[in-house]
N, C-alpha and C positions, 0 to 999 in steps of 0.2 A: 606844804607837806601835810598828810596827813596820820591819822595815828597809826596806821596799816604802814604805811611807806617805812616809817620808825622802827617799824619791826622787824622790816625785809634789810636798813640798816643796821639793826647790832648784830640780824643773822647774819649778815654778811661779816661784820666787824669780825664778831667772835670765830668765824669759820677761819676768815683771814691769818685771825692770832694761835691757831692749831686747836681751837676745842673742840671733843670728839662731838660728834653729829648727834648723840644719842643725851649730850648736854644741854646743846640746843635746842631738841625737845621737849624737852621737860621743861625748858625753858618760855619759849613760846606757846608751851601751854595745848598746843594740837592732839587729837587723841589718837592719831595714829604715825607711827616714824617714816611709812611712807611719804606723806603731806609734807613732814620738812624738809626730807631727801630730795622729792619734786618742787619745794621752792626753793631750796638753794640753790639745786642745778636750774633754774629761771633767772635767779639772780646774778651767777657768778658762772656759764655755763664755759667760759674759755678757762677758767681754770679745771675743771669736771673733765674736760676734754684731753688737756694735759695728761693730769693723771691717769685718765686711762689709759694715752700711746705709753704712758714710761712703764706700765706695768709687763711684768712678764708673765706668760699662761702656760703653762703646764699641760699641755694635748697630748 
């Protein structure tokens, strides 16, 4: 494991445990919220997926 991989684990962790996405950020230190949005959905992309069918859209 290296120290990268460590990181794509507690982002996972903490997404896992409900922290908003914008904690995680800050957290990993990225300087923009995009970058953590595109590696969480890398990391965890069947849950990403989920939520999007459950959501409802307003057309």
């Amino acid at each position: 494991m290296h120290p990268h991989g460590l990181l794509h684990v507690m982002s996972y962790e903490l997404m896992m445990e409900g922290i908003l996405v914008p904690i995680i950020h800050q957290q990993l230190g990225h300087t923009s919220l995009a970058t953590t949005a595109r590696s969480l959905v890398h990391i965890v992309p069947k849950e990403f997926l989920v939520a999007m069918q459950g959501r409802e859209y307003d057309c």
